[in-house]
C-alpha angles and dihedrals in degrees: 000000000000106000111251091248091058098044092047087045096051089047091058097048082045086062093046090056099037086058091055105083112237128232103255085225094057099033110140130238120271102182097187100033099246100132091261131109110234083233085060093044100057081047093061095033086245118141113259091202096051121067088206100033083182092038098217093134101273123099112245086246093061086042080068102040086053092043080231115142105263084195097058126053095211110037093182101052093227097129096264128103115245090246102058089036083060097032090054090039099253123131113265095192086047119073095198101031105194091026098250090138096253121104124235106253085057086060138082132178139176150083112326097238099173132011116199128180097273102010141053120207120218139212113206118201093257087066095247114126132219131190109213117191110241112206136189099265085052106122117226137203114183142121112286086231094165092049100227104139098249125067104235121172079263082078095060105084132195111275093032116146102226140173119208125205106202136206122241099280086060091232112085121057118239089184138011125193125195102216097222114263117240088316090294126153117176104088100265122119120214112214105186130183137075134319116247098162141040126179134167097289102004161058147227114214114187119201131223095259081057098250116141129224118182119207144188128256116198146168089275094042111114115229127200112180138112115283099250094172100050089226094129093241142079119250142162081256089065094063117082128203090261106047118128103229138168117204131194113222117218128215089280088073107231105035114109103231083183140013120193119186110214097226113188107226125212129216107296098011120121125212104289096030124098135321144227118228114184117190154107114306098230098169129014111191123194095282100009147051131210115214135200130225137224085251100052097257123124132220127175129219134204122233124192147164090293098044109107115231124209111182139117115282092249102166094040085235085143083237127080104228140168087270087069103060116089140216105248089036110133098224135171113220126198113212121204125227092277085067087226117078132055115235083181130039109182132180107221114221 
């Protein structure tokens, strides 16, 4: 077995090499693929024919880069692989990562997904889920929303930020802890982020950290958005996958008691009126554009007859149309009331 000093040393003079860049004649041979040479492999004990020699989800190369043990899938030793330690944003070479005197693997932390009657799902920020048992001794510390006096798991609501101290099988909560919402108080959770999913009676919000909680939309739930549909009233068909909102969660944990679209005004515009989108064009049809946003999300505008156009004249027809807008081009886009068609298309310089 190769001593500790020798191995961490190695790793770091690893690291040295791998940063010079290497002649492509006299590249050595890296037989799986990992970033590492199979001469500095045998170096390190690490297994030439294998990209993840301890299999906990992180190539032996990066292993090196981190100064974690690439022949231990949990460096640490709390109780965590490498790879999820770095995949959720804790510290792999660290067993109790911000110093609370509890290690890591007694931790968990994430978006609540699901509540059941003795259980809570979570959603780390790598995007992998995990149910945890909630018992009776569990202590909890959140918000009495229901006002009843005691704090029950009906309390936890979907979209909560929590953090879960575990017993030793890594399964049941000992402790669970609601991180407070936006400073608010009155009992109402905020789940913020874009819709990327709309059913009958619902919607998908997904998070900036890219984790996902679905709610319900029902006859009692408040909407604030444009009326695309010119019906005179708001309704669930009147939000779009791509739309910024912002819902308000109610005491049954995951039905939207209000649903606000963040609509961007220009100059002139009141609330309601139309929105800016700002974005990559990544399609243009033959009388539309999708556009993507900063986020990654898409959303696709219609252009018609009436819709300005400011662009270069690229095919020196004398008139700026849809066929000279690009894919690639940054553009800023103004939406009508109907949410779906541009009044404005605008390259932006």
């Amino acid at each position: 077995m190769i001593p500790r000093k020798t191995l961490t040393t190695g790793i770091v003079a690893l690291g040295l090499i791998a940063a010079i860049p290497a002649v492509a004649s006299a590249a050595p041979r890296d037989s799986d693929h990992d970033g590492l040479s199979n001469r500095a492999e045998r170096r390190l004990g690490t297994n030439p024919r294998k990209a993840d020699t301890d299999s906990d989800g992180l190539k032996d190369g990066r292993e090196v880069r981190l100064r974690t043990n690439p022949r231990r899938a949990d460096s640490d030793r709390d109780g965590l692989s490498d790879g999820l330690e770095v995949g959720q944003g804790s510290n792999p070479r660290r067993a109790d990562s911000d110093g609370d005197g509890l290690r890591d693997g007694r931790e968990a932390k994430g978006t609540v997904a699901a509540v059941g009657a003795d259980s809570v799902t979570i959603t780390r920020r790598d995007g992998s889920q995990t149910t945890f048992a909630v018992t009776a001794q569990t202590r909890l510390r959140v918000p009495d929303r229901d006002a009843s006096g005691t704090i029950t798991l009906a309390d936890v609501q979907v979209g909560d930020r929590v953090e879960l101290h575990l017993a030793t099988d890594g399964t049941t909560a000992i402790a669970l802890k609601v991180e407070r919402n936006h400073g608010r108080d009155d009992g109402a959770n905020e789940v913020k982020g874009v819709i990327s999913a709309i059913g009958a009676d619902s919607v998908t919000i997904t998070h900036r950290d890219g984790s996902q909680v679905t709610l319900s939309v029902n006859a009692q739930t408040r909407l604030r958005a444009p009326d695309r549909d010119a019906s005179g009233t708001i309704t669930i068909a009147d939000l779009q996958v791509g739309d910024r909102v912002e819902a308000h969660v109610g005491l049954g944990g995951s039905v939207a008691t209000r649903i606000d679209v963040k609509v961007a005004h220009g100059p002139g515009h009141p609330e309601g009126g139309s929105q800016d989108i700002e974005g990559t064009i990544s399609a243009v049809g033959a009388d539309s554009v999708t556009i993507t946003l900063r986020d990654g999300s898409q959303t696709t505008v219609a252009v018609t007859a009436e819709t300005e156009l400011k662009a270069p004249d690229r095919d020196a027809s004398g008139t700026v149309t849809l066929a000279d807008f690009q894919v690639g081009d940054r553009v800023e886009a103004h939406v009508g009331v109907d949410g779906t068609t541009a009044t404005k298309l605008e390259i932006e310089d």
